[in-house]
N, C-alpha and C positions, 0 to 999 in steps of 0.2 A: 372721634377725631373731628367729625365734621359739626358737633355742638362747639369744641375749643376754636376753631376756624372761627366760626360764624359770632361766637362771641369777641373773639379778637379783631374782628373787623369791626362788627359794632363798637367795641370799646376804642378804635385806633379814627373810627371818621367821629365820632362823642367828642373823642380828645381832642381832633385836632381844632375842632370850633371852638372846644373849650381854650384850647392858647391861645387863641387871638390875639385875651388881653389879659392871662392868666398873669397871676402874681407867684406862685407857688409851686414849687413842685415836694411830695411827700412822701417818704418813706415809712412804713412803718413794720413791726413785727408784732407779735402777740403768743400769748398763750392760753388754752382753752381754761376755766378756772375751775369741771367737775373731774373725775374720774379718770375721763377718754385721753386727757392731754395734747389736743388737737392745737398742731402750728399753724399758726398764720402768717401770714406773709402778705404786703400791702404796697402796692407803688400808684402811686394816684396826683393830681393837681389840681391846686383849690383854687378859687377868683371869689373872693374877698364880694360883701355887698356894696354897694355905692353908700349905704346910705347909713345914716347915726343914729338910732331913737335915744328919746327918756335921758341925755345928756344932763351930768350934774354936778359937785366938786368931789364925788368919787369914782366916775366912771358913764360908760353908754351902754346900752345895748347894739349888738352889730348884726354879724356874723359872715359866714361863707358858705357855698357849695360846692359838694367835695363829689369829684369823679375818680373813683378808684377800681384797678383788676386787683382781686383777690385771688391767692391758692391757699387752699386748706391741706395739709397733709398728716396723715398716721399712720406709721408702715408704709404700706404697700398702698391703701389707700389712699386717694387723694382728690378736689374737687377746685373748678374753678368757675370764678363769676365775677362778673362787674356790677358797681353798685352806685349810683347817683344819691348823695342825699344834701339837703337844706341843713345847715348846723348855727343854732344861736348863740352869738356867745354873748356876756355880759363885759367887758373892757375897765377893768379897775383903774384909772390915772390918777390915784390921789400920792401915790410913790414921787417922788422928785429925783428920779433917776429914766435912764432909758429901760430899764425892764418895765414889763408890761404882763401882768398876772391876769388869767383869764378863766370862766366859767364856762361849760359848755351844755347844748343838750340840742339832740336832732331826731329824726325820725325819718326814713328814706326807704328806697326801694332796690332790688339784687335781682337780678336772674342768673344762672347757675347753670352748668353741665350734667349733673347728677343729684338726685334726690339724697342720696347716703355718703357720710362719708366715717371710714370705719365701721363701728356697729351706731351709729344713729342717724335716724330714719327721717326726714324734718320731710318727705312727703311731697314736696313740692318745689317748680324749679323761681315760681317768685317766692322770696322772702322778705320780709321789713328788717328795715337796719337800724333799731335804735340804741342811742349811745347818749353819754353822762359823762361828763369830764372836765377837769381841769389841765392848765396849763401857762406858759410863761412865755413871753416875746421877748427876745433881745438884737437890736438891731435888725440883720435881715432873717433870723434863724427863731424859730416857734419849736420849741419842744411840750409834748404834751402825753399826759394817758387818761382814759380812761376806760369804759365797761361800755360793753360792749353786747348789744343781745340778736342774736337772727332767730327769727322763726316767721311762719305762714299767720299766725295770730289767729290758730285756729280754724283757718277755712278749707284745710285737708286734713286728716285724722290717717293716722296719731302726727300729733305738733311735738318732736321731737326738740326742740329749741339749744340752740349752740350757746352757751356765757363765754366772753372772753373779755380778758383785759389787754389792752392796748397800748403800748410806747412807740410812737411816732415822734417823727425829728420833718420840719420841711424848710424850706429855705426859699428865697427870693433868685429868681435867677434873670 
């Protein structure tokens, strides 16, 4: 109880510098994609980068960084953590409409309550958070999925590593 405390205060003074001038707020759910069937669950808030790269007549590169609490549950088991990560996207505008088709890919950082959740072991309570995705903007609302990977990348054994695929919905508020 006193690692969920302490992570929820970290995650709640995180957040609140992250509103400032946040643009986004995100929901998401998920499902683990081997064996275990491990749910996720995702509520987090993005702030958009300032800045454009590589701008061309099909699109830019951008991106955001995404501060989310996760819970993992199966059964009886269940695990929680917040997770800070950098995600790039690439911005397709060659559409002459208001949707807005997107690519993503990030790599980022989790600490966690519990090393196990269910029967898998990932060992340790940092984990990286790399993810691969697409998705689509339309006016104030981004729907998106995509894969989703936790583990330690080896630097505690055994590196049990969690797959999951991702449906988030976020909105402008």
């Amino acid at each position: 109880m006193k690692k969920i405390a302490t992570l929820l205060l970290l995650w709640q003074s995180l957040s609140s510098a992250f509103l400032i001038d946040s643009k986004r707020v995100m929901v998401s759910i998920g499902e683990s994609k081997d064996h275990t069937h491990i749910s996720i669950y995702r509520l987090g808030v993005r702030e958009n980068f300032k800045q454009k790269w590589f701008k061309s007549s099909i699109g830019y590169l951008s991106g955001y960084y995404e501060l989310s609490a996760n819970y993992w549950v199966k059964g009886r088991s269940s695990n929680f953590g917040i997770a800070l990560s950098p995600v790039f996207t690439y911005n397709f505008t060659f559409l002459p409409t208001t949707l807005q088709p997107y690519i993503e890919g990030g790599i980022g950082g989790s600490l966690w309550t519990d090393t196990m959740i269910a029967t898998r072991n990932v060992s340790s309570h940092f984990l990286f958070e790399d993810r691969i995705g697409a998705g689509v903007r339309y006016k104030g609302y981004d729907l998106n999925f995509c894969y989703m990977h936790y583990s330690n990348a080896g630097l505690v054994k055994p590196n049990s590593g969690i797959d999951i695929f991702m449906l988030s919905l976020s909105f402008k508020y």
